[in-house]
Backbone as CSV, one residue per row, in Angstrom:
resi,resn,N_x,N_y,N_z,CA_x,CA_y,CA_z,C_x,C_y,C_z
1,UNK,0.840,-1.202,0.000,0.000,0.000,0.000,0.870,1.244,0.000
2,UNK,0.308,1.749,-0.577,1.294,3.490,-1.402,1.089,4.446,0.484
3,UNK,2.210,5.082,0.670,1.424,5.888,1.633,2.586,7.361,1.617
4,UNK,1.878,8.043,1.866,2.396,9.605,1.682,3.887,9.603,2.603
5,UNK,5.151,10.049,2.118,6.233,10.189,2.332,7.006,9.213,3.034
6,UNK,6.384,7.607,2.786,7.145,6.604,2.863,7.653,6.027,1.703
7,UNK,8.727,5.389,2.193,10.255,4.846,1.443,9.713,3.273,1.050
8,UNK,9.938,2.369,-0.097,9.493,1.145,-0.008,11.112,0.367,-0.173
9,UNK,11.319,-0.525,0.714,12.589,-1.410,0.983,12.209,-2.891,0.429
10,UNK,12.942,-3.513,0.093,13.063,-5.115,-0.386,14.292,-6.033,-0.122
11,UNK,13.826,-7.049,0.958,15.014,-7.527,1.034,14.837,-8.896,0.309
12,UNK,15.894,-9.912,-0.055,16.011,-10.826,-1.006,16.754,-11.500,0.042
13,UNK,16.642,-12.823,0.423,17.355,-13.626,1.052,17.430,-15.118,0.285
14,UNK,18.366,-15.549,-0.257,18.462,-16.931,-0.895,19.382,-17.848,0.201
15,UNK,19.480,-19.445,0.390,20.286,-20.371,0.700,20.192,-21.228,-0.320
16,UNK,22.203,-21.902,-0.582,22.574,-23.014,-1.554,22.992,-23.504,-1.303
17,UNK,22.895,-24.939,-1.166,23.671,-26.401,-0.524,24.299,-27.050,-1.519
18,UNK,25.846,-27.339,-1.395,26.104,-28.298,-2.958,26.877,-29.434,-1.824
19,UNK,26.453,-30.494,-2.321,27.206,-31.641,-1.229,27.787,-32.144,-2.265
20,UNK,29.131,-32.659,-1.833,30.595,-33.349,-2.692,30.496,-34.402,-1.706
21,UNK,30.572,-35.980,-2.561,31.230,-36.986,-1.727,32.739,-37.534,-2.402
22,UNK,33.518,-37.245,-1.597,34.733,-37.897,-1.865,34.654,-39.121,-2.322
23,UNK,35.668,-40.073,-3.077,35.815,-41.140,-3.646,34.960,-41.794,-4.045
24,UNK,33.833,-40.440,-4.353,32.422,-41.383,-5.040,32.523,-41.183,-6.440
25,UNK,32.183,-41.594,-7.561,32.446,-41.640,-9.058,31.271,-40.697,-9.358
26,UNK,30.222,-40.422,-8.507,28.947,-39.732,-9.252,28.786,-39.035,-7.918
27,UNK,27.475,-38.225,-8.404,27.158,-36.939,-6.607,25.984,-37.863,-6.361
28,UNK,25.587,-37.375,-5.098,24.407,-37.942,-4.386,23.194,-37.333,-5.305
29,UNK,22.156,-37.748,-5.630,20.863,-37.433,-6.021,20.059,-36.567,-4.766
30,UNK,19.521,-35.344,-5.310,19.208,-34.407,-4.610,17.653,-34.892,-3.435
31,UNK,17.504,-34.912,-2.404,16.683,-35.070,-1.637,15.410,-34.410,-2.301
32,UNK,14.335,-35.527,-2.761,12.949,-34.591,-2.611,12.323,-33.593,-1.784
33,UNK,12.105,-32.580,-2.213,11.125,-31.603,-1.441,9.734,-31.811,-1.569
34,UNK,9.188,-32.003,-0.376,7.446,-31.888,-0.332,6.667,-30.787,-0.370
35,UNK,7.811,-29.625,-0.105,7.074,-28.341,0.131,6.779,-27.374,-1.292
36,UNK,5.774,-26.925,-1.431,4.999,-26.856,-2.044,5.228,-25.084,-2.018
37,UNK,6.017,-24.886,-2.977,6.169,-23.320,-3.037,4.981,-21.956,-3.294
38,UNK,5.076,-20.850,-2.178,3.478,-20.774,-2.400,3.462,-19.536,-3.633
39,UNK,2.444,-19.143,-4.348,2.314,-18.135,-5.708,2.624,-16.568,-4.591
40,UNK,3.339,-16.135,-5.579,3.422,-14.727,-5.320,2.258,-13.843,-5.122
41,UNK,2.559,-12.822,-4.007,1.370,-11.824,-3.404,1.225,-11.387,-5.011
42,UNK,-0.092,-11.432,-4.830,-0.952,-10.400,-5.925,-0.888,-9.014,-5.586
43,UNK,-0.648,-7.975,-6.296,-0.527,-6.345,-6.183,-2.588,-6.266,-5.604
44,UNK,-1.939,-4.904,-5.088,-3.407,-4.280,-4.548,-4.344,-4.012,-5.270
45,UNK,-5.454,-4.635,-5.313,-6.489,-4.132,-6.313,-6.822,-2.791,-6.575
46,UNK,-7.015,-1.908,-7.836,-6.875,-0.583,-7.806,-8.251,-0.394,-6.825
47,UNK,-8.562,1.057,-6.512,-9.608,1.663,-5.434,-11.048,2.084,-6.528
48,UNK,-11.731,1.818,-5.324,-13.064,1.813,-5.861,-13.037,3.410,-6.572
49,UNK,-13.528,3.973,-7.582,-14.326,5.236,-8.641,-14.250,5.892,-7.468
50,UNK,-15.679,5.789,-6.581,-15.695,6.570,-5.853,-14.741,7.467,-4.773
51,UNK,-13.739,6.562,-4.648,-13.020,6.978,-3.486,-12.167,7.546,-4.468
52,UNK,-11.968,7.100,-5.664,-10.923,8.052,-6.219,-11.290,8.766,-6.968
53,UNK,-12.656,9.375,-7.324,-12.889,10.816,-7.703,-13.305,11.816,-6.619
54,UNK,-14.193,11.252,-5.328,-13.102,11.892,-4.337,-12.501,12.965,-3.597
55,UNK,-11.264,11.613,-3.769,-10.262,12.097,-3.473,-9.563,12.908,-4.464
56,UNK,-10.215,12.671,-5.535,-8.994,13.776,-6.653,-9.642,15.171,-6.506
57,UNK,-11.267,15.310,-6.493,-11.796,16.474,-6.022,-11.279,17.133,-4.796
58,UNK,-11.225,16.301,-3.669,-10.503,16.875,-2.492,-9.302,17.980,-3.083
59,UNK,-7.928,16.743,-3.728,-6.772,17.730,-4.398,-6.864,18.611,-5.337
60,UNK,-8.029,19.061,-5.882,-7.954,19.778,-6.576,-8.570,21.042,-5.784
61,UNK,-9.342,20.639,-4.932,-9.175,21.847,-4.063,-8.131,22.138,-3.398
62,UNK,-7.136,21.523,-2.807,-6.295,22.221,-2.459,-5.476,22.341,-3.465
63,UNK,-5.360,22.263,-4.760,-4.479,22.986,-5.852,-5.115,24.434,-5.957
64,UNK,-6.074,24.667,-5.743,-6.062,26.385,-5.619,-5.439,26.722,-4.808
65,UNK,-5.238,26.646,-3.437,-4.234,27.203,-2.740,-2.463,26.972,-2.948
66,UNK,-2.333,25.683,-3.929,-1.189,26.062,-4.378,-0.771,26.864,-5.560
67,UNK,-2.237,27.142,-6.546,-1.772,27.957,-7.429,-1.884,29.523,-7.228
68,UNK,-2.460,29.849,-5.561,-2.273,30.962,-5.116,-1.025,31.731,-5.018
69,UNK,-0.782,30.651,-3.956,1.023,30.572,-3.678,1.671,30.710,-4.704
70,UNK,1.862,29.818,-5.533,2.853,30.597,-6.350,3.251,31.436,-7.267
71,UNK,1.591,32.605,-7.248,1.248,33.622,-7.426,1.471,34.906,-7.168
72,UNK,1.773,34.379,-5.752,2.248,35.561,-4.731,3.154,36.510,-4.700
73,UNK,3.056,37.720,-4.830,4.095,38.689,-5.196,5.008,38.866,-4.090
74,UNK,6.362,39.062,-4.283,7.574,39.355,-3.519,6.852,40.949,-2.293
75,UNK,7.838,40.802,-1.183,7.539,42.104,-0.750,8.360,42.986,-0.814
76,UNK,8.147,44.336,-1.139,9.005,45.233,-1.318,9.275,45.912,-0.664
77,UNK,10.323,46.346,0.363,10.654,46.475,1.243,12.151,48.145,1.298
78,UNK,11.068,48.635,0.018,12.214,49.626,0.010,11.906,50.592,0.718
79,UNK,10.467,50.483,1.620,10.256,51.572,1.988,9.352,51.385,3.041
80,UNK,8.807,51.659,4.135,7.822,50.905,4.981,6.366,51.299,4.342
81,UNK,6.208,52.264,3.503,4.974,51.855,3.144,4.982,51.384,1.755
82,UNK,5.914,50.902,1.079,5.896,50.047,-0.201,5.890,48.737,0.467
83,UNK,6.337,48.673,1.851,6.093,47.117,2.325,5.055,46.852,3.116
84,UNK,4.355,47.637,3.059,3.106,47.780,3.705,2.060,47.271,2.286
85,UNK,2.359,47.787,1.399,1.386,47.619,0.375,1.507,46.393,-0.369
86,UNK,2.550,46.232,-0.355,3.206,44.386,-1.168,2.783,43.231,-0.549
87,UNK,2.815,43.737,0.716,2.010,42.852,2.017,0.768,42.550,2.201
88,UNK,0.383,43.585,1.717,-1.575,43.767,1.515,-1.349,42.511,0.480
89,UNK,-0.803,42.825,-1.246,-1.171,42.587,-2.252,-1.034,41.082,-1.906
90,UNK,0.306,40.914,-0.782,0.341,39.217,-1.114,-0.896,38.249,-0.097
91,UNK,-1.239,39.013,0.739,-2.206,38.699,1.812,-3.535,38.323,1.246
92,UNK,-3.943,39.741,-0.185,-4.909,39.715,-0.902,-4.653,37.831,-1.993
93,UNK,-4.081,37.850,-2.083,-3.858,36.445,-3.158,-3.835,35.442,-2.275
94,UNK,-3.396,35.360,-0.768,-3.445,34.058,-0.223,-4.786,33.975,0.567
95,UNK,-5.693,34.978,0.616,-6.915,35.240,0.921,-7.683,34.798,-0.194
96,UNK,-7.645,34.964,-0.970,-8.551,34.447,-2.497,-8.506,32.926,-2.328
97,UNK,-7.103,32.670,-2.166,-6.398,31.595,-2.797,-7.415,30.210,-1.301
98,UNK,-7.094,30.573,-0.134,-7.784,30.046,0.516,-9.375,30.130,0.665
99,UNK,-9.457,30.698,0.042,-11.293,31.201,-0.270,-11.853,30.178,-1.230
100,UNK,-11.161,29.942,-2.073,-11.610,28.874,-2.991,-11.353,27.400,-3.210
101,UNK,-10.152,27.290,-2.489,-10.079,26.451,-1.559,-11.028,25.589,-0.676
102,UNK,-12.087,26.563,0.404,-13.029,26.110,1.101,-14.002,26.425,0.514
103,UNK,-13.946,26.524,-0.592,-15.753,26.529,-1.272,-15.395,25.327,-2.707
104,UNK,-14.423,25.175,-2.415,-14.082,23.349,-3.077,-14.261,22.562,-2.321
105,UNK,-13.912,22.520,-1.180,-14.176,21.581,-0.086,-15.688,21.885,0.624
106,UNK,-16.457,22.568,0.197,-17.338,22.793,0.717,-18.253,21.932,-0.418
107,UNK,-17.149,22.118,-1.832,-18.846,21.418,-2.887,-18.560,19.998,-2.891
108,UNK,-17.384,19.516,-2.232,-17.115,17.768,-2.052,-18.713,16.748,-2.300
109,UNK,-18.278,15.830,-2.981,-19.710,14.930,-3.290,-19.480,14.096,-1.762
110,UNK,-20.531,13.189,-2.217,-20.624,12.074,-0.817,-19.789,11.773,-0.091
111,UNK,-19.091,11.563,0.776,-17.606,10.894,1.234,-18.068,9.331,1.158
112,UNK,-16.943,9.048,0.514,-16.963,7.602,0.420,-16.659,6.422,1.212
113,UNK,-16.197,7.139,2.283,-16.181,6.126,3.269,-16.231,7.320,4.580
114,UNK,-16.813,6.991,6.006,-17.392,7.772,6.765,-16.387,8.618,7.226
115,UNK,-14.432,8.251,7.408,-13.776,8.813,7.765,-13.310,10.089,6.422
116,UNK,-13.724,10.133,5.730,-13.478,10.751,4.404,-14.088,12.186,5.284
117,UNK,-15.572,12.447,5.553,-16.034,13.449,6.071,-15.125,14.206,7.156
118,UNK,-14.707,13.479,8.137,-14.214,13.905,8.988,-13.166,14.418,8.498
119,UNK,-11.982,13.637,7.752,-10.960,15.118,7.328,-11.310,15.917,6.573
120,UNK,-12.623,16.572,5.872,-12.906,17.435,5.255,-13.717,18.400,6.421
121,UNK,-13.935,18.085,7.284,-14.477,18.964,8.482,-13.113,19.305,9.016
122,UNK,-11.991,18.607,9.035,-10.859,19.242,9.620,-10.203,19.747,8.952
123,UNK,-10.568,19.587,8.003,-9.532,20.718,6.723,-10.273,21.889,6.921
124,UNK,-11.419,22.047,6.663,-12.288,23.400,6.746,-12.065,24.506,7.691
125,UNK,-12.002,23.351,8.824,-11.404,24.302,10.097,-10.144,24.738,10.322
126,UNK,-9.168,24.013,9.474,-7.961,24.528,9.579,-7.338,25.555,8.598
127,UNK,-8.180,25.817,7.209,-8.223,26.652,6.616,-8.623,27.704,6.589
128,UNK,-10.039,27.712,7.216,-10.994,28.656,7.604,-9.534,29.125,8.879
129,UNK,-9.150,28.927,9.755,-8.771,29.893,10.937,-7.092,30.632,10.802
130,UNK,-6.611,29.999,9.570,-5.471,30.451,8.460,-5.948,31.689,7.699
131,UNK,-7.187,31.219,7.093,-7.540,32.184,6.233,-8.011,33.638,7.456
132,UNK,-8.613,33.456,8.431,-9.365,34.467,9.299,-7.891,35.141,9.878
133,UNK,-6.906,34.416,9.873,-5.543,34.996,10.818,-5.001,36.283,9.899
134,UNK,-5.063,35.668,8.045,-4.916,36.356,7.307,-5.290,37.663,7.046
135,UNK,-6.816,37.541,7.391,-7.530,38.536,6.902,-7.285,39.833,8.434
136,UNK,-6.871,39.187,9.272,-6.700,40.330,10.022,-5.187,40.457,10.539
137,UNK,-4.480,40.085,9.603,-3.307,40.506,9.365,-3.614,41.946,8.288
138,UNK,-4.158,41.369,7.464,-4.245,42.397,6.354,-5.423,43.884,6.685
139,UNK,-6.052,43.487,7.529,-6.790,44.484,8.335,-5.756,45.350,8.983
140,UNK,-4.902,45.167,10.145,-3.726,45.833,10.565,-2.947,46.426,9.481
141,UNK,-2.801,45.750,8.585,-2.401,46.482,7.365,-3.001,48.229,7.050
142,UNK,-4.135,47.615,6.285,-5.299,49.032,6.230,-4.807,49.792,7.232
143,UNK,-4.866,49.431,7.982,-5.097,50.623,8.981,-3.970,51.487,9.866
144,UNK,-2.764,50.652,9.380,-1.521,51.049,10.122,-1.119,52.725,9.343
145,UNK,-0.711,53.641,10.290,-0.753,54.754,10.011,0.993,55.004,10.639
146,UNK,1.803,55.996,9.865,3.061,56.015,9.855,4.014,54.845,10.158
147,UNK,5.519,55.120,9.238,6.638,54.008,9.081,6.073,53.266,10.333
148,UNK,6.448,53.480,11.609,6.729,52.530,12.641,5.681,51.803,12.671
149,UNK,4.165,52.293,12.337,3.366,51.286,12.675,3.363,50.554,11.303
150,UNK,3.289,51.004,10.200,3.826,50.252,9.149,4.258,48.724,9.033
151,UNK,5.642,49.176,9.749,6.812,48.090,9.729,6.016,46.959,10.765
152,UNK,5.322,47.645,11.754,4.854,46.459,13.280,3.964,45.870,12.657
153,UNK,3.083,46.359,11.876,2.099,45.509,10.613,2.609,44.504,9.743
154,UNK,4.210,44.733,8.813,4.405,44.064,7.982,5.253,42.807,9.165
155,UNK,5.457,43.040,10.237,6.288,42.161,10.616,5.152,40.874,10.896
156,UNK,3.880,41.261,10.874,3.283,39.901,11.502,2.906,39.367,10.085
157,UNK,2.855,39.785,9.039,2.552,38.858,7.973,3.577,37.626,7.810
158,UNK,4.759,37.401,8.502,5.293,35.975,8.739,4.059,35.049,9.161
159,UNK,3.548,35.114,10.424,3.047,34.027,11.114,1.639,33.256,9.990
160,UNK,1.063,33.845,9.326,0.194,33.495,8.132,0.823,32.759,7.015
161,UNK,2.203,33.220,6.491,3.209,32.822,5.922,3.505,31.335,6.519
162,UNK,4.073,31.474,7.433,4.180,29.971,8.268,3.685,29.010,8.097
163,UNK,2.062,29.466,8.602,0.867,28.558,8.268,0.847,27.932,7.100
164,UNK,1.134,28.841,6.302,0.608,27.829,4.982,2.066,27.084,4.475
165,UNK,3.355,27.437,5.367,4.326,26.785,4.772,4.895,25.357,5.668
166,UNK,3.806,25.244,6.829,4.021,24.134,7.292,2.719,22.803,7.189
167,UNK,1.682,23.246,6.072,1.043,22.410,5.849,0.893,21.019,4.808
168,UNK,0.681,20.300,5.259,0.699,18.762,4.350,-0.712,18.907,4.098
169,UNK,-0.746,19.187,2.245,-2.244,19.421,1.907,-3.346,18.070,2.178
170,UNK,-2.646,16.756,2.211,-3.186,16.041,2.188,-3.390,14.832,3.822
171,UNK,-3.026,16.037,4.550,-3.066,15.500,6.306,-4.664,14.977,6.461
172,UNK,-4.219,13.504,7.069,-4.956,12.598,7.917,-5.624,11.652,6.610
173,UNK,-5.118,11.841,5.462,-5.250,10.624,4.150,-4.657,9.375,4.762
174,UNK,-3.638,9.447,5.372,-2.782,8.126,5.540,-3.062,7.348,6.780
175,UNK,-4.304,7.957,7.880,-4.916,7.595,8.520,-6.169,6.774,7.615
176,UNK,-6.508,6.929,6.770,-8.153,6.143,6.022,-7.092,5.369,5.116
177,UNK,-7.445,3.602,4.926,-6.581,3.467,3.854,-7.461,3.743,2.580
178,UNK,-8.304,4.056,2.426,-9.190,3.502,1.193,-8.582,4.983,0.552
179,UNK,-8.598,6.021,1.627,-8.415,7.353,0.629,-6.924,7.201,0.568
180,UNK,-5.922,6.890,1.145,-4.533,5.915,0.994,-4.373,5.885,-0.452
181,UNK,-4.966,4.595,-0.615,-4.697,3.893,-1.815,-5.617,4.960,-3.374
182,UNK,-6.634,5.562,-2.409,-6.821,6.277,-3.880,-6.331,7.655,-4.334
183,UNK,-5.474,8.468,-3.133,-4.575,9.526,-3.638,-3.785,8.716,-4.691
184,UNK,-3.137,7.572,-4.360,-1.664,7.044,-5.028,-2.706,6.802,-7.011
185,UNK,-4.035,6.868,-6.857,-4.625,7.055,-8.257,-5.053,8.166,-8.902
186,UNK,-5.695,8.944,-7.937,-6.253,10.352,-8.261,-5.462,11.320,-8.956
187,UNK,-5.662,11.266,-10.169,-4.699,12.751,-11.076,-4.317,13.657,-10.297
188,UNK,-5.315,14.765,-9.603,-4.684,15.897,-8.676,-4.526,15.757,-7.675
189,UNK,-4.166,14.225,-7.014,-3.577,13.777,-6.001,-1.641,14.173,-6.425
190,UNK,-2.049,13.085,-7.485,-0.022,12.642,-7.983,0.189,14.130,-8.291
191,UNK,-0.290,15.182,-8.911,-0.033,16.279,-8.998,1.004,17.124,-7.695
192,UNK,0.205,16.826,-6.898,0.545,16.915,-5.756,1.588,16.714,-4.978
193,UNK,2.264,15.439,-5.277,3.020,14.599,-4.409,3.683,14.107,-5.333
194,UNK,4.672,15.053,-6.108,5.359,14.670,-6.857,6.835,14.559,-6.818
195,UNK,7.890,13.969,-7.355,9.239,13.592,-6.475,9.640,14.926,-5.874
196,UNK,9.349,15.905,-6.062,10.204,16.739,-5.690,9.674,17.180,-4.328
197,UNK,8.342,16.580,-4.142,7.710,17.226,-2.547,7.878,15.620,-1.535
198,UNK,9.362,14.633,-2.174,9.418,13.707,-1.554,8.151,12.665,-1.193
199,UNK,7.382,12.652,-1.175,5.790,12.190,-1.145,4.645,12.698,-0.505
200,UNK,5.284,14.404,0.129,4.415,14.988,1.348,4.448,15.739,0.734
201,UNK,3.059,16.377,0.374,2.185,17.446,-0.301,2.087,18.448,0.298
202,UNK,3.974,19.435,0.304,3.508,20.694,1.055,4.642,21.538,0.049
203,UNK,4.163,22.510,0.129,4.874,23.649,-0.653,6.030,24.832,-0.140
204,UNK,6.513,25.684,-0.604,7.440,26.935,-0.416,6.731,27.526,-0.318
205,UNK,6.714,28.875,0.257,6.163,30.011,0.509,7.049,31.356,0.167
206,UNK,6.900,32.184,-0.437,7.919,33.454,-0.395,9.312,33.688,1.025
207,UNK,10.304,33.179,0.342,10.710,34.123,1.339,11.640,32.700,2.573
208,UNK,10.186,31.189,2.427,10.784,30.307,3.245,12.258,29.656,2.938
């Protein structure tokens, strides 16, 4: 079974017996075996439709928030209120970006198996209170009035930053196997979790 940012190992172990009898003209005839060698494991049957459209709907909601991200404009910092405003602009895109996000996860079809619901109630909530941290980051923004308060504004747009740069889009999949086995099928699953994110579906952020 495929599972998000595990390694698969194989070990091979063989034993060979060759018996020599001295001053014999011929070798001994090999001892019958009774044992009955058993057929090789069969691979995992692919995952039911359901679980893997899904789950690919799931990732494709969170591909809006990665195509937010890497949307996101640099901050400019030549001036405290040019970094005041770059800050807005990038706040404004990871605000969208998580906005549509939870109104993807909000149009999710049936869950296909009962634990399916539950990480989409915990995604919601963990997006939703990212996205709300955001928005009043960017509120302090608006409203910050001269350099110094400026700068005390742009300094908290890290901790929102953070958030979204320490998330695994696809947290508590590897708890359900059924949604397990059907990320490792789902198109905007593999999208996702591709060699370069090692098998854990989390991204860069400006700046990380």
């Amino acid at each position: 079974m495929r599972r998000l940012g595990s390694g698969v190992g194989v070990a091979t172990v063989a034993a060979v017996a060759v018996v020599v009898v001295a001053g014999c003209a011929a070798s001994s005839p090999a001892p019958r075996s009774d044992v009955v060698p058993s057929p090789p494991a069969s691979a995992a049957p692919p995952e039911s439709g359901d679980a893997v459209a899904w789950a690919d709907d799931y990732c494709g909601a969170m591909s809006e928030l990665v195509r937010s991200v890497s949307s996101m404009p640099s901050v400019d910092a030549s001036s405290p209120r040019r970094a005041s405003e770059t800050s807005g602009e990038l706040l404004d895109v990871m605000v969208t970006g998580l906005e549509r996000t939870l109104d993807r996860l909000g149009g999710l079809g049936a869950p296909p198996v009962a634990e399916a619901e539950r990480l989409r109630r915990d995604a919601v909530e963990r997006y939703s209170d990212i996205r709300d941290r955001a928005q009043d980051v960017r509120d302090e923004l608006a409203a910050a009035e001269g350099p110094e308060a400026r700068l005390d504004a742009v300094s908290a747009v890290s901790a929102p930053l953070d958030d979204i740069g320490g998330l695994n889009l696809l947290e508590g999949f590897e708890t359900v196997p059924a949604l397990d086995r059907a990320s490792g099928e789902a198109p905007s699953c593999l999208r996702l979790t591709g060699p370069e994110t090692g098998g854990t579906p989390r991204f860069a952020t400006p700046g990380s």
